[in-house]
Structure formats: C-alpha cells, structure tokens
PyMOL Python script that loads the backbone (N, CA, C, O; Angstrom):
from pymol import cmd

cmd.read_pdbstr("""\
ATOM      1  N   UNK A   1      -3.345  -9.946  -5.268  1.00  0.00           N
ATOM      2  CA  UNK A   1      -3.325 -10.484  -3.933  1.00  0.00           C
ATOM      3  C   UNK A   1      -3.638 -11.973  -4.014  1.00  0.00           C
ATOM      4  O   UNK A   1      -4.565 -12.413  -4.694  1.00  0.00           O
ATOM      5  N   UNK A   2      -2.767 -12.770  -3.241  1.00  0.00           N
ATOM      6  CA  UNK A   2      -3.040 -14.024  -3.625  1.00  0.00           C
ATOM      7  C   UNK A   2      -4.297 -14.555  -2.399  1.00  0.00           C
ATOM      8  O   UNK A   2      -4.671 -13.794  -1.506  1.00  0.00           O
ATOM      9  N   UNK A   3      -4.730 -15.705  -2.532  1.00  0.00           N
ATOM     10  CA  UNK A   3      -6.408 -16.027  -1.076  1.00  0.00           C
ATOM     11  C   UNK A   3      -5.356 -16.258  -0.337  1.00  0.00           C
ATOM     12  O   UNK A   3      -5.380 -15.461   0.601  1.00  0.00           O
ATOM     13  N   UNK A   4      -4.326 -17.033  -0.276  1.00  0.00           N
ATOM     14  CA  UNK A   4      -3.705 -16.795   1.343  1.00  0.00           C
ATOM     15  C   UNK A   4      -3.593 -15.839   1.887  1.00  0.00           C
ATOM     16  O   UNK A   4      -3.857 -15.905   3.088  1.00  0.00           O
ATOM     17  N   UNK A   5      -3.285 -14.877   1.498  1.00  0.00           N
ATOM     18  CA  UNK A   5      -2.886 -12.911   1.952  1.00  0.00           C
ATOM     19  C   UNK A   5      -4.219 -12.579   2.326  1.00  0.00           C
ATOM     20  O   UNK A   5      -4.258 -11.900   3.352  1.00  0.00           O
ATOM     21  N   UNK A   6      -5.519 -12.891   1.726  1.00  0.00           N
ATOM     22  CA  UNK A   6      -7.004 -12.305   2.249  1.00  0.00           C
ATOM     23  C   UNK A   6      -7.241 -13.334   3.416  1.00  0.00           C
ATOM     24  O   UNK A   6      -7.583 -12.827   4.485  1.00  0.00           O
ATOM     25  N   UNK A   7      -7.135 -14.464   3.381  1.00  0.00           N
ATOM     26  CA  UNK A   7      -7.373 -15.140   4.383  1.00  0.00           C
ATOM     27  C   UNK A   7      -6.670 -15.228   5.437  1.00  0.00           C
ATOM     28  O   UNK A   7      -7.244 -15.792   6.368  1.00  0.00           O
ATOM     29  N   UNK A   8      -5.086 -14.686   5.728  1.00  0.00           N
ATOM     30  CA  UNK A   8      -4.706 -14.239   6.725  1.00  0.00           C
ATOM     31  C   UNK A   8      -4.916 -13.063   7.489  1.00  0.00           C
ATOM     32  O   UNK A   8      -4.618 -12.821   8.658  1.00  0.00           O
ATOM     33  N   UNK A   9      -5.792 -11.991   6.146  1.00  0.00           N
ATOM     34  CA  UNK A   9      -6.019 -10.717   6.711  1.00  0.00           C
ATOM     35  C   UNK A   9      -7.427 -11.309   7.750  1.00  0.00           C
ATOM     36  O   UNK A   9      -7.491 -11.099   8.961  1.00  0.00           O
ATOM     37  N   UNK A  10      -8.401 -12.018   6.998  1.00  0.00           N
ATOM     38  CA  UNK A  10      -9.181 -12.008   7.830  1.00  0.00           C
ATOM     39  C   UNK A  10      -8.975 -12.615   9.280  1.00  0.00           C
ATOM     40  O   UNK A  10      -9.465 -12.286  10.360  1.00  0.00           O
ATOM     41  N   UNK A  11      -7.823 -13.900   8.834  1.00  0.00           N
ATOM     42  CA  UNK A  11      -7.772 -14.257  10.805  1.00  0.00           C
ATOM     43  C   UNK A  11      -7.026 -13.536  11.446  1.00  0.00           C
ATOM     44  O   UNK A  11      -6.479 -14.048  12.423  1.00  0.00           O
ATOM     45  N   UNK A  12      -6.722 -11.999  11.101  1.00  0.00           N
ATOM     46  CA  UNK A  12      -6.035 -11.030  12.012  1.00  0.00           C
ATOM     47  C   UNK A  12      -7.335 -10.213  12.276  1.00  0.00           C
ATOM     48  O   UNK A  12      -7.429  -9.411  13.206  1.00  0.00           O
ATOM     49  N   UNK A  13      -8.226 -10.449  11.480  1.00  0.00           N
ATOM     50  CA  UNK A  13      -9.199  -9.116  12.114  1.00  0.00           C
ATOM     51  C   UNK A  13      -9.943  -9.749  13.601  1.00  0.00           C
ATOM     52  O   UNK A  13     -10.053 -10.914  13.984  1.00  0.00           O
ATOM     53  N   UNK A  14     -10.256  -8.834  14.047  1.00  0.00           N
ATOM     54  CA  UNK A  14     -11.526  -8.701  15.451  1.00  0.00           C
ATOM     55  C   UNK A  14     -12.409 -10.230  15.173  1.00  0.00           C
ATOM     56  O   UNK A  14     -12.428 -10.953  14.177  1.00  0.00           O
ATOM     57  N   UNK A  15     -12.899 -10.317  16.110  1.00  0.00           N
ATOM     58  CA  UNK A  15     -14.062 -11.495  15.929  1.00  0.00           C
ATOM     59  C   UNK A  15     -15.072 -10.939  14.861  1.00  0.00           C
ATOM     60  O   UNK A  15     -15.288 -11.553  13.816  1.00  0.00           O
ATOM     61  N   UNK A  16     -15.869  -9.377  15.269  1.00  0.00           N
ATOM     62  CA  UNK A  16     -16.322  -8.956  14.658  1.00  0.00           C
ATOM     63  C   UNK A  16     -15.686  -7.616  14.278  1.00  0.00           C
ATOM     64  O   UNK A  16     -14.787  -7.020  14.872  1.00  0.00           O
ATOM     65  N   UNK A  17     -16.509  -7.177  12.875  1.00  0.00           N
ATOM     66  CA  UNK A  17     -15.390  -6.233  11.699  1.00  0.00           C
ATOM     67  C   UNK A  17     -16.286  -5.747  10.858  1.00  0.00           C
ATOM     68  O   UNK A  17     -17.048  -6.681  10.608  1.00  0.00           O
ATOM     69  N   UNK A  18     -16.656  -4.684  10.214  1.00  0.00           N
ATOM     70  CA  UNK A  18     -17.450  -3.799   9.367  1.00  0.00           C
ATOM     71  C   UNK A  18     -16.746  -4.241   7.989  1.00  0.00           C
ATOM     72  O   UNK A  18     -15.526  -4.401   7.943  1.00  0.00           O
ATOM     73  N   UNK A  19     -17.434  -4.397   7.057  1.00  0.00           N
ATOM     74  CA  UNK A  19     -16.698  -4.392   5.705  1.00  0.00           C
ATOM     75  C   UNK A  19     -16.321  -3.863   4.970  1.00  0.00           C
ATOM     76  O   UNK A  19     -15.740  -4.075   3.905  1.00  0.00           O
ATOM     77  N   UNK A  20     -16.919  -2.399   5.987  1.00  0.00           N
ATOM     78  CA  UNK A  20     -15.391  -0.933   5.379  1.00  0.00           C
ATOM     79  C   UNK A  20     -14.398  -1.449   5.938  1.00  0.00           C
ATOM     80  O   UNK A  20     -13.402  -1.365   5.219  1.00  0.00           O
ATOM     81  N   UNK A  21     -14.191  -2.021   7.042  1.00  0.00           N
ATOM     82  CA  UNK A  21     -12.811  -2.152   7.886  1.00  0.00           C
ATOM     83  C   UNK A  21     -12.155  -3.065   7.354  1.00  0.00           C
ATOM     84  O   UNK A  21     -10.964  -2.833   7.566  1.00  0.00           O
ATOM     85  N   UNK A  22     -12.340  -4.343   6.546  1.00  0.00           N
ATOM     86  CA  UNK A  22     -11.972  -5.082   6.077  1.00  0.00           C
ATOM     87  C   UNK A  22     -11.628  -4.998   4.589  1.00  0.00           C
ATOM     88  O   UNK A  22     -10.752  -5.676   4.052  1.00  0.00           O
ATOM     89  N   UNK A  23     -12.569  -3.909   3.849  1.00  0.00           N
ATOM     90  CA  UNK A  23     -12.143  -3.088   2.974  1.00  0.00           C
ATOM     91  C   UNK A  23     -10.835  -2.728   2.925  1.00  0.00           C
ATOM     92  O   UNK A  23     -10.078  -3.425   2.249  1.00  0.00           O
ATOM     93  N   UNK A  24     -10.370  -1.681   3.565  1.00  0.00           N
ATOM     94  CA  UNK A  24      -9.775  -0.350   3.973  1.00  0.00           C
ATOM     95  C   UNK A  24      -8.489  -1.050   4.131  1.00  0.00           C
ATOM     96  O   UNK A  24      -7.534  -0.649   3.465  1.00  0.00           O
ATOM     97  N   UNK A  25      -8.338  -2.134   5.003  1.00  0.00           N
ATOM     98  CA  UNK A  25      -7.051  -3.013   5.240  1.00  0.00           C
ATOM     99  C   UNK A  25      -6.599  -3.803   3.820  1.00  0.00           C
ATOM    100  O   UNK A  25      -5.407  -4.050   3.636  1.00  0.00           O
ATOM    101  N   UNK A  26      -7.489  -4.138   2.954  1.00  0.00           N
ATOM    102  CA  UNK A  26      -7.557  -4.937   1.867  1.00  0.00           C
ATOM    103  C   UNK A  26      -6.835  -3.695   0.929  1.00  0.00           C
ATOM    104  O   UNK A  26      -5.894  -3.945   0.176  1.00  0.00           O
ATOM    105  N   UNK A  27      -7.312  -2.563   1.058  1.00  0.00           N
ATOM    106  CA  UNK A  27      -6.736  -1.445  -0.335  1.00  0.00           C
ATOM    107  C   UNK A  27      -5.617  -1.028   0.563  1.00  0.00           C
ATOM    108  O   UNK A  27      -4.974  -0.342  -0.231  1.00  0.00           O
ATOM    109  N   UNK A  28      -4.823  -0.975   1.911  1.00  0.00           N
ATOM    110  CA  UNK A  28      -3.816  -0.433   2.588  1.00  0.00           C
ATOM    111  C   UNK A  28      -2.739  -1.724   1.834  1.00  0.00           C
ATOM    112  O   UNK A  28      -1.699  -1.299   1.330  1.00  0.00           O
ATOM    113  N   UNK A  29      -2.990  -3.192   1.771  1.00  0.00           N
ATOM    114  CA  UNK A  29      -2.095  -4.389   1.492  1.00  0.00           C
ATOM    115  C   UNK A  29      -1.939  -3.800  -0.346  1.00  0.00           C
ATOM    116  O   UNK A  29      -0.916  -3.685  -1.020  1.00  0.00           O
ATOM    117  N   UNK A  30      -3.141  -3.572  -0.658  1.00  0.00           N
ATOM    118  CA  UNK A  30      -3.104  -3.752  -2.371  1.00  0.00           C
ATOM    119  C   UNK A  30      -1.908  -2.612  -2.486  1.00  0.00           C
ATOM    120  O   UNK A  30      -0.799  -2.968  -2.886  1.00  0.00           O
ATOM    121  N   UNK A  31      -2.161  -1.207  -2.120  1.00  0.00           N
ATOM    122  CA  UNK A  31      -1.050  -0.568  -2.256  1.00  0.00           C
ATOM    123  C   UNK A  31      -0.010  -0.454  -1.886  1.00  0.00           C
ATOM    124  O   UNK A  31       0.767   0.316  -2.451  1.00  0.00           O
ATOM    125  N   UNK A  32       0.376  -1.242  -0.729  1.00  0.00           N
ATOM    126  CA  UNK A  32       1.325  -1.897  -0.221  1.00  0.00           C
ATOM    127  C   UNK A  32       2.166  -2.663  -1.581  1.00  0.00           C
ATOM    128  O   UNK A  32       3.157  -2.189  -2.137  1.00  0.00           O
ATOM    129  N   UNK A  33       1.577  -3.776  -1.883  1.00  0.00           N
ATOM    130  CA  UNK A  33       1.912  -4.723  -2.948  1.00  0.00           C
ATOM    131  C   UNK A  33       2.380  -3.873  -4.492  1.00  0.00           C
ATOM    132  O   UNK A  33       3.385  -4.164  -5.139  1.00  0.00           O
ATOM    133  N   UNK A  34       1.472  -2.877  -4.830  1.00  0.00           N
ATOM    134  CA  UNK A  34       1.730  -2.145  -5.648  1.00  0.00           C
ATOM    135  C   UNK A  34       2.688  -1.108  -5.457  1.00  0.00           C
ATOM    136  O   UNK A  34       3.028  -0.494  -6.468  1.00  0.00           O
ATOM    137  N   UNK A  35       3.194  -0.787  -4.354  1.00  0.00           N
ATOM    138  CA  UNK A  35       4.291  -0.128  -4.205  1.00  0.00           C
ATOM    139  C   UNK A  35       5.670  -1.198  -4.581  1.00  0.00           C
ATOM    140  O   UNK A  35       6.556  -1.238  -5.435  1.00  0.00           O
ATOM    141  N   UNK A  36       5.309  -1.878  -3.573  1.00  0.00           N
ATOM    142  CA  UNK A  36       7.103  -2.907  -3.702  1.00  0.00           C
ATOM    143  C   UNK A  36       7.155  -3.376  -5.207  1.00  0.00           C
ATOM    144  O   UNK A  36       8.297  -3.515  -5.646  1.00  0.00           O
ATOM    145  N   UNK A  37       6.155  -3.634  -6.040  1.00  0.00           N
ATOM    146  CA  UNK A  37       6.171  -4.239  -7.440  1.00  0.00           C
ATOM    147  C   UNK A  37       7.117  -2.824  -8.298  1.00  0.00           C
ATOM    148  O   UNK A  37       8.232  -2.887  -8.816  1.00  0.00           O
ATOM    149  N   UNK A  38       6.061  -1.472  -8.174  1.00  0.00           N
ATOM    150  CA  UNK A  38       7.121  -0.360  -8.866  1.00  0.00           C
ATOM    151  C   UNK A  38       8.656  -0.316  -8.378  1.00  0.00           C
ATOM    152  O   UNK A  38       9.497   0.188  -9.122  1.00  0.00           O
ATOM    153  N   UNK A  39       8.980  -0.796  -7.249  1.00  0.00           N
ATOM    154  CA  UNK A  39      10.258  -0.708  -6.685  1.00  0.00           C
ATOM    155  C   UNK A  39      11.294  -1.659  -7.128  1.00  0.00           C
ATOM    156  O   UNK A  39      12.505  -1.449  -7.059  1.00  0.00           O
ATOM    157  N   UNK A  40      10.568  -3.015  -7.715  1.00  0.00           N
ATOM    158  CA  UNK A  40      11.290  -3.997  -8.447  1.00  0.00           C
ATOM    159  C   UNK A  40      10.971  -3.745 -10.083  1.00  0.00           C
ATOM    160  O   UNK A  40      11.309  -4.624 -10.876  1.00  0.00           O
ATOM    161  N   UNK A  41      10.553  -2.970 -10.388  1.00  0.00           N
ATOM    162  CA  UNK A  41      10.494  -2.204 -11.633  1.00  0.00           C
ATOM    163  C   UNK A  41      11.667  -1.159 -12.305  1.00  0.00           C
ATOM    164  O   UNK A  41      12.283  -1.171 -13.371  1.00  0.00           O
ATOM    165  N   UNK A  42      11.649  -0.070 -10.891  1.00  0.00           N
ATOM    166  CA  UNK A  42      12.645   0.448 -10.837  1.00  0.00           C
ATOM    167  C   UNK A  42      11.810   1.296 -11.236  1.00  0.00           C
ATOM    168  O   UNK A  42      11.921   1.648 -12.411  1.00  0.00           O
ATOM    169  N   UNK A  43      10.863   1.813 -10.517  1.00  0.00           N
ATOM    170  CA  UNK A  43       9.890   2.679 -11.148  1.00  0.00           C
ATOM    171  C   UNK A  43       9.479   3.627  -9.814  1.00  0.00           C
ATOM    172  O   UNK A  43       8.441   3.628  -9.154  1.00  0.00           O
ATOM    173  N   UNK A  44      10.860   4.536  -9.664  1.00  0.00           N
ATOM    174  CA  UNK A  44      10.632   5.047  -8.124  1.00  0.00           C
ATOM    175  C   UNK A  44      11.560   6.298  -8.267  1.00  0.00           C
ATOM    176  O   UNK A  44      12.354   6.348  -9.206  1.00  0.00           O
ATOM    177  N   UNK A  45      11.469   7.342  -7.320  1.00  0.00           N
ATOM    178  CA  UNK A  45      12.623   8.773  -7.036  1.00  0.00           C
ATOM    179  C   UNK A  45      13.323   8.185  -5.791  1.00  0.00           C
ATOM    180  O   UNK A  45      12.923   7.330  -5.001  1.00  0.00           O
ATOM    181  N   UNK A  46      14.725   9.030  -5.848  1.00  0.00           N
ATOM    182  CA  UNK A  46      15.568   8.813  -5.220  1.00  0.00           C
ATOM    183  C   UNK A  46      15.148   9.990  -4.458  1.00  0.00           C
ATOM    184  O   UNK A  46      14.470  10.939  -4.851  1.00  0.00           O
ATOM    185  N   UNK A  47      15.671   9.772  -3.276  1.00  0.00           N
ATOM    186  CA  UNK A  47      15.225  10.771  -2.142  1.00  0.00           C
ATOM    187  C   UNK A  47      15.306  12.551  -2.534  1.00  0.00           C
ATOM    188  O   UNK A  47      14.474  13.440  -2.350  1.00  0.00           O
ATOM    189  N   UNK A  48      16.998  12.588  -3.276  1.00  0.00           N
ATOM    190  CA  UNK A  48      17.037  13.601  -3.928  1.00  0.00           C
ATOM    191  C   UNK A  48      16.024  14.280  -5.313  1.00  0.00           C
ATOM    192  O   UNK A  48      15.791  15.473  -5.509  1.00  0.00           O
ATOM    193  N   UNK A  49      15.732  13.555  -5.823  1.00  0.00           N
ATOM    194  CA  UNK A  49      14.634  13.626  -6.835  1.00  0.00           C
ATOM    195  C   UNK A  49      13.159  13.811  -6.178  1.00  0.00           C
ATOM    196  O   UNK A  49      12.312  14.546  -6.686  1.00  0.00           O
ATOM    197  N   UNK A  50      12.969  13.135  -5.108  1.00  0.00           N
ATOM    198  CA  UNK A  50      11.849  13.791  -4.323  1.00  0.00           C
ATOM    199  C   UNK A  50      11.487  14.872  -3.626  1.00  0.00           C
ATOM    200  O   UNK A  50      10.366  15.371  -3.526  1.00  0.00           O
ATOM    201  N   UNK A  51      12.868  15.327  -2.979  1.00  0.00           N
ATOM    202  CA  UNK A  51      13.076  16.820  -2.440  1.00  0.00           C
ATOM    203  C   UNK A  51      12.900  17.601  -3.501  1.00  0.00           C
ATOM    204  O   UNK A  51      11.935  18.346  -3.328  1.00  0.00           O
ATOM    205  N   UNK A  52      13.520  17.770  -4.708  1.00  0.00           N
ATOM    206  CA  UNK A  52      13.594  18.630  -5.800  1.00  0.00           C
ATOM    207  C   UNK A  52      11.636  18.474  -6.685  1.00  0.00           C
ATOM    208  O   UNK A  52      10.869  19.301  -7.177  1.00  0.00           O
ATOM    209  N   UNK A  53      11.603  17.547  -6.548  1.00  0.00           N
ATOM    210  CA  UNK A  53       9.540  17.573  -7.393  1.00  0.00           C
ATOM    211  C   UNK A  53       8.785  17.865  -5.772  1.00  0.00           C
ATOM    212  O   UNK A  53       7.564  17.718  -5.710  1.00  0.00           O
ATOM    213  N   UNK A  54       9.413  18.202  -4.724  1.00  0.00           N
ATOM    214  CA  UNK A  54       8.442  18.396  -3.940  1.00  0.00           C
ATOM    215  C   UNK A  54       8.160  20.052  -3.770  1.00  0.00           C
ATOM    216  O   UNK A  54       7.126  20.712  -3.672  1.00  0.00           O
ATOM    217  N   UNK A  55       9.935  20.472  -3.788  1.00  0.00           N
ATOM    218  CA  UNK A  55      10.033  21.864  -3.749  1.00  0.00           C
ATOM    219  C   UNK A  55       9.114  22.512  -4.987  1.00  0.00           C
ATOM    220  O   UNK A  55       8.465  23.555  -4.913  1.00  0.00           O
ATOM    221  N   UNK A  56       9.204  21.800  -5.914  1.00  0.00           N
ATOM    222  CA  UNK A  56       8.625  22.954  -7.143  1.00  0.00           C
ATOM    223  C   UNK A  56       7.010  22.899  -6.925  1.00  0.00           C
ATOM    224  O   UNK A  56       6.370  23.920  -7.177  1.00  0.00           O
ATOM    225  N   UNK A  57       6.179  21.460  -6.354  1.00  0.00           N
ATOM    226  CA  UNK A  57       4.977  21.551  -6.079  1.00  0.00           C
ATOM    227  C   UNK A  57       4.880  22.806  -4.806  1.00  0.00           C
ATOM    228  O   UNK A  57       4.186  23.806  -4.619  1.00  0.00           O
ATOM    229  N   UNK A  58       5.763  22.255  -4.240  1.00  0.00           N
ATOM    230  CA  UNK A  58       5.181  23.505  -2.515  1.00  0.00           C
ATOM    231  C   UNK A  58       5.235  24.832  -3.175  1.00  0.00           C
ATOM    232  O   UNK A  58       4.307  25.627  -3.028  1.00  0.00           O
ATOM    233  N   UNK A  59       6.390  25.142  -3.975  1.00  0.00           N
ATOM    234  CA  UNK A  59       6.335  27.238  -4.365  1.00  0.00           C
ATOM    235  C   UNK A  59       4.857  27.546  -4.449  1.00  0.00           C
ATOM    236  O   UNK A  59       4.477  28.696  -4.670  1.00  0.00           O
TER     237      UNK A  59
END
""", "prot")
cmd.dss("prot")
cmd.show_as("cartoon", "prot")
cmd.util.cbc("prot")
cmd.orient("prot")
C-alpha cells in the first residue's frame, strides 16, 4: 500500500473512528490490492473452474 492510499483512507473516515475501524478498511484495501495483483499474474479460476472446485467442496 503506498502513504497516499492510507492517507486518503484516513480523509474518508468519520471525524472520529476506532482503530479496529480503520484497521478493518486498511485489510478490506490490502486484499483488495492483493486480489487485482493475482489477476495480473494470471493467478485466478475461470468462472467455469469455480463452479466445478465449488461443486466437489459442497458434496
């Protein structure tokens, strides 16, 4: 995460904010970021590949 990305999170939060809450938004962006990075990796299922590993978890 680069300090511009934390420092915009913070001038979106409330005046006042718990530092779970500011937490919680901070690990929602990180995995955010860590998603789109596997996706430019190419490190992802195709919708069909997700239906099929979902079915065999649900049996």
């Amino acid at each position: 995460m680069k300090k511009s990305q934390l420092l915009e999170t913070i001038q979106d939060m409330p005046e006042e904010f718990s530092i779970d809450e500011l937490m919680e938004k901070l690990l929602i962006l990180q995995k955010i970021e860590e998603g789109q990075q596997q996706i430019r990796d190419g490190n992802f299922f195709s919708e069909e590949e997700a239906k099929l590993k979902l079915e065999k978890w649900l049996k």
